[in-house]
GULO-529212 format. One record per atom (N, C-alpha, C): x, y, z; atom name; residue number from 1. Coordinates in steps of 0.02 Angstrom, whole numbers. Layout:
N
+--------+--------+--------+-------+-----+
!   east !  north !     up ! atomo ! num !
+--------+--------+--------+-------+-----+
!      X !      Y !      Z !    CA ! NUM !
...
+--------+--------+--------+-------+-----+
***
This chain:
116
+--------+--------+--------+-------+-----+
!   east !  north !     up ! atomo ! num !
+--------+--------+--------+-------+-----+
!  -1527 !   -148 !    496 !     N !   1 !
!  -1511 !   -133 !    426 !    CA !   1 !
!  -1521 !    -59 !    414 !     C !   1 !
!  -1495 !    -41 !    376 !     N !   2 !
!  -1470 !     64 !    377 !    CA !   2 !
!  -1488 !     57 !    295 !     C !   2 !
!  -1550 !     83 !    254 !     N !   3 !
!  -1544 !    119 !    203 !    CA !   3 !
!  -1542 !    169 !    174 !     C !   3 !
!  -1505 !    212 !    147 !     N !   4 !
!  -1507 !    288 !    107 !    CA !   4 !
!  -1494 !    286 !     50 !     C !   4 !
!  -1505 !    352 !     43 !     N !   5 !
!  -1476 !    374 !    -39 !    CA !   5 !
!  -1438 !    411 !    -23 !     C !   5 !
!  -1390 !    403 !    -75 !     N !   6 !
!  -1337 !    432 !    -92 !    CA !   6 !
!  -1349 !    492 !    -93 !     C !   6 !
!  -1353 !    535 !   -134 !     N !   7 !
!  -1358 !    613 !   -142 !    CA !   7 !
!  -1402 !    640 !    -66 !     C !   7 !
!  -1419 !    602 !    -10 !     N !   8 !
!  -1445 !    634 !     48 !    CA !   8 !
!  -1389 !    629 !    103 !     C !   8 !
!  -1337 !    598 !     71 !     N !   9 !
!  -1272 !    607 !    118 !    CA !   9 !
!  -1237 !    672 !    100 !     C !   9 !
!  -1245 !    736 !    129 !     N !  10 !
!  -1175 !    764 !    126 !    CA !  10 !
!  -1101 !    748 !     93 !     C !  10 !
!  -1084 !    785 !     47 !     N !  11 !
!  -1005 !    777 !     27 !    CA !  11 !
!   -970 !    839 !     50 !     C !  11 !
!   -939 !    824 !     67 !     N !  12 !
!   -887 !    861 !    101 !    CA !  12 !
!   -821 !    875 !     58 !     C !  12 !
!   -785 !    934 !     46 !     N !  13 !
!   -748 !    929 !     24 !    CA !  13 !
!   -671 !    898 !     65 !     C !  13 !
!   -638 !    873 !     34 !     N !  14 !
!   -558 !    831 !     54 !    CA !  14 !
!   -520 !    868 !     79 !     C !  14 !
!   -488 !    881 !    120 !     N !  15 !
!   -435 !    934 !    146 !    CA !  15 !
!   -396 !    898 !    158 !     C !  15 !
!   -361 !    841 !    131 !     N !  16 !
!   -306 !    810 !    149 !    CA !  16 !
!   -247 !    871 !     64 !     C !  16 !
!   -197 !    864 !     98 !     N !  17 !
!   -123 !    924 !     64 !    CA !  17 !
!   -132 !    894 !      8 !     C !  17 !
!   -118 !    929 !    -42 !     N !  18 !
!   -139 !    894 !   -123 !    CA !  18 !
!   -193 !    874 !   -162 !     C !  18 !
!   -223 !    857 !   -122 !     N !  19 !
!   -316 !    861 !   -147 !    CA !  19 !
!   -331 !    931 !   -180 !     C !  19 !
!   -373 !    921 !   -250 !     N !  20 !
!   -403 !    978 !   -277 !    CA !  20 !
!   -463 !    955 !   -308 !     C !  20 !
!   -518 !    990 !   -279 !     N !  21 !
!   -579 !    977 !   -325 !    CA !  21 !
!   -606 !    909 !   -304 !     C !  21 !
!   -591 !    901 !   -246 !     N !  22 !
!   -642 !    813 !   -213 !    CA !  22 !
!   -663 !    828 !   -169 !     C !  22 !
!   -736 !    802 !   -169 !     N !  23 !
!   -781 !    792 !   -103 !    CA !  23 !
!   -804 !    719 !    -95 !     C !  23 !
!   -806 !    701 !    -44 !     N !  24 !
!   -820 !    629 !    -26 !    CA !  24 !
!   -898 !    625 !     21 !     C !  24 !
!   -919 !    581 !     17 !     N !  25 !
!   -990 !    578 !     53 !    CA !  25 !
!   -963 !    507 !     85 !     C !  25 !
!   -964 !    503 !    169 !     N !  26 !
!   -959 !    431 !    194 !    CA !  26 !
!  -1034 !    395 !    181 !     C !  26 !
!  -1058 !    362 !    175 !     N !  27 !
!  -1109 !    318 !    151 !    CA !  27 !
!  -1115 !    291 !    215 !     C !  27 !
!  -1061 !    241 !    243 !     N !  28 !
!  -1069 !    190 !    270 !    CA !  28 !
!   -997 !    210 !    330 !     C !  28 !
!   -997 !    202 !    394 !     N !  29 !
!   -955 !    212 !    412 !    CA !  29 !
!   -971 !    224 !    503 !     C !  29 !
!   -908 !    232 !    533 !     N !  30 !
!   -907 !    243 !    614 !    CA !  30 !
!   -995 !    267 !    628 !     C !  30 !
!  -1007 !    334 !    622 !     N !  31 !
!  -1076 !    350 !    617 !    CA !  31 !
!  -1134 !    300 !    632 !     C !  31 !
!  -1120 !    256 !    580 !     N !  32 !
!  -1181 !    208 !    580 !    CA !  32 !
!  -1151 !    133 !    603 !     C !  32 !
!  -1128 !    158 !    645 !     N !  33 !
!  -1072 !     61 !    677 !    CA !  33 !
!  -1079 !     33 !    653 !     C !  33 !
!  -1053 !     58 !    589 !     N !  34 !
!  -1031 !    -19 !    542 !    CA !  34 !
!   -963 !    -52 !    565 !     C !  34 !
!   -983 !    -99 !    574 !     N !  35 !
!   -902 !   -112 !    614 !    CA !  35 !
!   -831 !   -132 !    582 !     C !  35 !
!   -833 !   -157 !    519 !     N !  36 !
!   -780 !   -177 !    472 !    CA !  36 !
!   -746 !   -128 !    433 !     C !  36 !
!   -800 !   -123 !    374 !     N !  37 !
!   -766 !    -81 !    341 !    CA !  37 !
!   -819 !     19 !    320 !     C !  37 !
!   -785 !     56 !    295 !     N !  38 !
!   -815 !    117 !    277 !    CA !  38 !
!   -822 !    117 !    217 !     C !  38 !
!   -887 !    126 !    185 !     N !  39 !
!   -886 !    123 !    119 !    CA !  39 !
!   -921 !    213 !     86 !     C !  39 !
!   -867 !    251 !     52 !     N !  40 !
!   -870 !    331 !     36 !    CA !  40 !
!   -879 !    317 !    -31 !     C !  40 !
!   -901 !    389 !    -63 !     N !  41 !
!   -898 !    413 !   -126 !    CA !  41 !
!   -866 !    465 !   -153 !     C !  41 !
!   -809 !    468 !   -178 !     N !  42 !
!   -783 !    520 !   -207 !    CA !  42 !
!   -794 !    533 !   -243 !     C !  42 !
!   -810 !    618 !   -270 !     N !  43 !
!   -824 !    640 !   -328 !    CA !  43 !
!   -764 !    688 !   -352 !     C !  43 !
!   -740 !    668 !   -405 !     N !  44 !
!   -687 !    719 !   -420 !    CA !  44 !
!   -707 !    767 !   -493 !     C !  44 !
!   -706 !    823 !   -461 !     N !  45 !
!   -699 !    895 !   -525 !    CA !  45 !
!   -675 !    871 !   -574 !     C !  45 !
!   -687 !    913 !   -629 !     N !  46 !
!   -660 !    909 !   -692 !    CA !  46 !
!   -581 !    952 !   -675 !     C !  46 !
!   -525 !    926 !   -675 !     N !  47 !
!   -484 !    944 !   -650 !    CA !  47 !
!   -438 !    931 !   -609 !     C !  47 !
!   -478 !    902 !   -566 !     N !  48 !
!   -481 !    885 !   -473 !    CA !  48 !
!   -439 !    804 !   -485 !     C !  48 !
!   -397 !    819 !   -422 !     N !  49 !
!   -358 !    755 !   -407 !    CA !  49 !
!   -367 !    726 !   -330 !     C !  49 !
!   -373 !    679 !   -300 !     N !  50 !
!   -335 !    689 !   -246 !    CA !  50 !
!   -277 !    671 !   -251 !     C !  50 !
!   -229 !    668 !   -181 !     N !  51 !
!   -162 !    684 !   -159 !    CA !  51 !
!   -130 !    629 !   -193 !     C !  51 !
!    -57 !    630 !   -205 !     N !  52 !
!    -12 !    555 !   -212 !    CA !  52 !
!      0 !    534 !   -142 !     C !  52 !
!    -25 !    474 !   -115 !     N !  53 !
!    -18 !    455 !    -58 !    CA !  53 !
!    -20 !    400 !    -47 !     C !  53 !
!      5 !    364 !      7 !     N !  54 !
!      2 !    284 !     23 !    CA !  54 !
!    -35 !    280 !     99 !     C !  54 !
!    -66 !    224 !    124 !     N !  55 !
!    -83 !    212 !    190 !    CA !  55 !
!    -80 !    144 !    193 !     C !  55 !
!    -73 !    137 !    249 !     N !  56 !
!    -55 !     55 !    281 !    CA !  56 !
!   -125 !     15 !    285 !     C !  56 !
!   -150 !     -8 !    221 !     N !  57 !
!   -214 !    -19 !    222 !    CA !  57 !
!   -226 !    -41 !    130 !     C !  57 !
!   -277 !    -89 !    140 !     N !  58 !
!   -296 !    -97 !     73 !    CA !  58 !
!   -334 !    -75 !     48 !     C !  58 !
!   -357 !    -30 !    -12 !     N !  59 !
!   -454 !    -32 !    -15 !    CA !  59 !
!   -452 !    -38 !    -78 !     C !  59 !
!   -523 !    -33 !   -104 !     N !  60 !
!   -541 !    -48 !   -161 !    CA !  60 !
!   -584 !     -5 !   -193 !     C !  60 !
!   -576 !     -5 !   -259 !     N !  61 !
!   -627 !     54 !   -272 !    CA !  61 !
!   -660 !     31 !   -348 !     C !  61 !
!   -725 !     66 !   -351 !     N !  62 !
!   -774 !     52 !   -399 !    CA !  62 !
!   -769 !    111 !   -448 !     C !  62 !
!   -756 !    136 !   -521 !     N !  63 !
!   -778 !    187 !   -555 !    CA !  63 !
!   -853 !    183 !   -555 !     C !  63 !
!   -898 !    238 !   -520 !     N !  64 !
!   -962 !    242 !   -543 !    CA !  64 !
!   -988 !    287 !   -597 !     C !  64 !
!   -947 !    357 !   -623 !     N !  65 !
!   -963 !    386 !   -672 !    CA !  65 !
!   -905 !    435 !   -689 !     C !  65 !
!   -917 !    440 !   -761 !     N !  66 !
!   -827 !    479 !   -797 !    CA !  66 !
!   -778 !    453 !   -805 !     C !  66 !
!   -709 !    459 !   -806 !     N !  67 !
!   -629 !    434 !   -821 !    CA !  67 !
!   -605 !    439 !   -760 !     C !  67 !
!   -550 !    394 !   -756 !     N !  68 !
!   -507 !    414 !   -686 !    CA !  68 !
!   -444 !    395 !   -711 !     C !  68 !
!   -391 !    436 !   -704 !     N !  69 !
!   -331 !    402 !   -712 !    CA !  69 !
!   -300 !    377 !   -642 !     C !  69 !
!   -265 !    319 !   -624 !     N !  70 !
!   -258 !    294 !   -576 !    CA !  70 !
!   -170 !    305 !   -593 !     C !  70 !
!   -139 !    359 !   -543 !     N !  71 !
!    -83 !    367 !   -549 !    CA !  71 !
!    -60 !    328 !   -505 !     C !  71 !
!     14 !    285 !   -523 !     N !  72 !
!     56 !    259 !   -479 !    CA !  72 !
!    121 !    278 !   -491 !     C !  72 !
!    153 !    249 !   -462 !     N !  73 !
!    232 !    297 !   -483 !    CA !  73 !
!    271 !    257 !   -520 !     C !  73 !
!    253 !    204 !   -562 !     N !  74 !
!    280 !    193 !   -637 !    CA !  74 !
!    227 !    201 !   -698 !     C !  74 !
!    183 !    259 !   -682 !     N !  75 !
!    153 !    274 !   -729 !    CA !  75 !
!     55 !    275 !   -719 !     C !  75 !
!     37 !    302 !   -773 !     N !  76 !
!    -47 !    302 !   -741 !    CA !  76 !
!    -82 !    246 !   -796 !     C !  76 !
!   -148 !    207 !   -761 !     N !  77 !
!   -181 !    189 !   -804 !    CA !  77 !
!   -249 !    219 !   -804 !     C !  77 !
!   -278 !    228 !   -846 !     N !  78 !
!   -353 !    259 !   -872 !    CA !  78 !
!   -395 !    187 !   -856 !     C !  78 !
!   -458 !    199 !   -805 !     N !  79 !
!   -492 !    173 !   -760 !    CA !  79 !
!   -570 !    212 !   -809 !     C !  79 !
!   -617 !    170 !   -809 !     N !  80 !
!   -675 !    186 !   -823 !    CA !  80 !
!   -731 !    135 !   -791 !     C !  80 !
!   -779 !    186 !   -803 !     N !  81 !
!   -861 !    151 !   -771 !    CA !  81 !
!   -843 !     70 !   -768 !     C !  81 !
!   -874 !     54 !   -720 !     N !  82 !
!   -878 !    -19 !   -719 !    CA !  82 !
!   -821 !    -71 !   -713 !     C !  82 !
!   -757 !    -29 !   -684 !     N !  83 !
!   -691 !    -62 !   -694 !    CA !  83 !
!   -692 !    -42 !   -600 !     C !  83 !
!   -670 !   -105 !   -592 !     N !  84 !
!   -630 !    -93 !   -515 !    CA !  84 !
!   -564 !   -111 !   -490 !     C !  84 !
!   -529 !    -73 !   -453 !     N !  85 !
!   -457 !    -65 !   -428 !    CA !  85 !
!   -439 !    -93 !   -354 !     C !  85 !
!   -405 !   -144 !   -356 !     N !  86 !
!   -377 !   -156 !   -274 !    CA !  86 !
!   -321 !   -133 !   -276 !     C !  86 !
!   -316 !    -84 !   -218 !     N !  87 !
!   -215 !    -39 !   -221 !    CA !  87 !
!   -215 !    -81 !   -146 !     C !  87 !
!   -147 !   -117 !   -162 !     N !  88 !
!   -128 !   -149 !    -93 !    CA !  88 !
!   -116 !    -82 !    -38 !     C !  88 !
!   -101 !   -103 !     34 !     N !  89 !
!    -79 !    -59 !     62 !    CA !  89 !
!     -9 !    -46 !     35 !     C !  89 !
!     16 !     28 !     84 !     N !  90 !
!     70 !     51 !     74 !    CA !  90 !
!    105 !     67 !     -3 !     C !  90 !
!     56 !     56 !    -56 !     N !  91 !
!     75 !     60 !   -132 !    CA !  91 !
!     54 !    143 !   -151 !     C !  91 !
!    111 !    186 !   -168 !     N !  92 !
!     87 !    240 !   -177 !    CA !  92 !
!     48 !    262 !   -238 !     C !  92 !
!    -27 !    315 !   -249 !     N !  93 !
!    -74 !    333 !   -283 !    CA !  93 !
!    -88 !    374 !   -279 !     C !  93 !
!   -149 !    392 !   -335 !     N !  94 !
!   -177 !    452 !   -324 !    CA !  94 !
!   -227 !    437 !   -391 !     C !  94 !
!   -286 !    479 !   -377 !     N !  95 !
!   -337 !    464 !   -424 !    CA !  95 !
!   -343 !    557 !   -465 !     C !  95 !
!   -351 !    550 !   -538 !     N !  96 !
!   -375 !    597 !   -557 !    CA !  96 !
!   -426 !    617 !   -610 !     C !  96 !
!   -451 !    666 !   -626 !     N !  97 !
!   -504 !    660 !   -668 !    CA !  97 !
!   -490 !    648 !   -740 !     C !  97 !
!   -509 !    607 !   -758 !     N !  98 !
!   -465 !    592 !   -843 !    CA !  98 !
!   -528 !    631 !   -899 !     C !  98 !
!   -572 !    658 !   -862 !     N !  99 !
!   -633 !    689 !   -925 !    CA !  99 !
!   -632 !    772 !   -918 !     C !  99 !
!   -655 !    795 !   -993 !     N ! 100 !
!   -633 !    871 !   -975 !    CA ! 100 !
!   -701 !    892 !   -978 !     C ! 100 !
!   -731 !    846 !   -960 !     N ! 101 !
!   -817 !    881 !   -989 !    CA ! 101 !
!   -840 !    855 !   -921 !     C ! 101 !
!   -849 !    774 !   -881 !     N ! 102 !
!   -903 !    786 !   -822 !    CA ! 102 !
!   -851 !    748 !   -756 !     C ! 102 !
!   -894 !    757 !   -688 !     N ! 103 !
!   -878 !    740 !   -633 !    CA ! 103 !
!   -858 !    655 !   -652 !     C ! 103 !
!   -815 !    634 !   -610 !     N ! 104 !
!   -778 !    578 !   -603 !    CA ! 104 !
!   -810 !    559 !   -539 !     C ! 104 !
!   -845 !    490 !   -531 !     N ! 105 !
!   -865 !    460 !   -462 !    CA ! 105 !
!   -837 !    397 !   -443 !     C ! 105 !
!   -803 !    407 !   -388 !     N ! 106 !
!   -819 !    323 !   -370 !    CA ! 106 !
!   -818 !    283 !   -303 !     C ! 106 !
!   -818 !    231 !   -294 !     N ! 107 !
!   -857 !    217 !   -221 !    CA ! 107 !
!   -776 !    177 !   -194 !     C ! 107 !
!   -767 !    197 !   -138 !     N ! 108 !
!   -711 !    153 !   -106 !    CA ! 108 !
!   -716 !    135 !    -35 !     C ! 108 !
!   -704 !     74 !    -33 !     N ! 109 !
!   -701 !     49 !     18 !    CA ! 109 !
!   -623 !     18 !     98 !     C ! 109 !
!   -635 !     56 !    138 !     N ! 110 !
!   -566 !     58 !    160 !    CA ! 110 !
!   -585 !     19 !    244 !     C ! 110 !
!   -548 !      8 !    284 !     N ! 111 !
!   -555 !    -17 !    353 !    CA ! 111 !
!   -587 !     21 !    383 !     C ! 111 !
!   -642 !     49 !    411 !     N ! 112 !
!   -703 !     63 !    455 !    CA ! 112 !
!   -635 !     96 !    523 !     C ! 112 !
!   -594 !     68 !    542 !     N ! 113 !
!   -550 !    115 !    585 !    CA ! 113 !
!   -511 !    174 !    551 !     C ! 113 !
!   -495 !    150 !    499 !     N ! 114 !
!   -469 !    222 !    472 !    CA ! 114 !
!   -507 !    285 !    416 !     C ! 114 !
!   -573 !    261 !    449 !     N ! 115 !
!   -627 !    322 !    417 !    CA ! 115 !
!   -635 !    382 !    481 !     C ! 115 !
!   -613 !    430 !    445 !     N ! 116 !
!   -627 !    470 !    525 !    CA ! 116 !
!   -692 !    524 !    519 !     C ! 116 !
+--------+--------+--------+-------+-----+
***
């Protein structure tokens, strides 16, 4: 059994093309052979988006603190604390900060092979 805290994981900022203003902390992941799935934290800037993108994969994600608008390409919905999102695979997205005042968090969980 593996326990930490959060804020003693490193966030890293996103360098995937289109990303602005996100750093992610893996929590849970290859690192610590978890073998299923990777479970990260994104924090997005006041500002900050990541990319519009799809992957062959499902995940799910938790709002843990601030607004998120959850863009899809018939439109965005406004996501808050305590609301969670399953984006099937291959469905294109993108998450952005919907608050002009604090950081946007939230926890997602994706297949443990495609955490790199």
């Amino acid at each position: 059994m593996i326990v930490k805290k959060i804020v003693e994981v490193d966030a890293v900022p996103v360098q995937m093309e289109g990303a602005k203003d996100v750093s992610v902390r893996v929590l849970f992941g290859p690192k610590d052979a978890a073998p299923t799935f990777a479970l990260r934290q994104f924090e997005i800037a006041v500002g900050g988006h990541t990319p519009f993108h799809e992957h062959p994969f499902e995940h799910e994600v938790v709002v843990m603190a601030g607004e998120i608008n959850l863009v899809k390409e018939d439109g965005k919905i406004p996501i808050t604390v305590g609301e969670v999102v399953l984006i099937p695979a291959n469905e294109k997205h993108q998450f952005q900060n919907g608050s002009s005042t604090e950081t946007a968090k939230m926890l997602c969980i994706v297949p443990v092979e495609y955490q790199k």
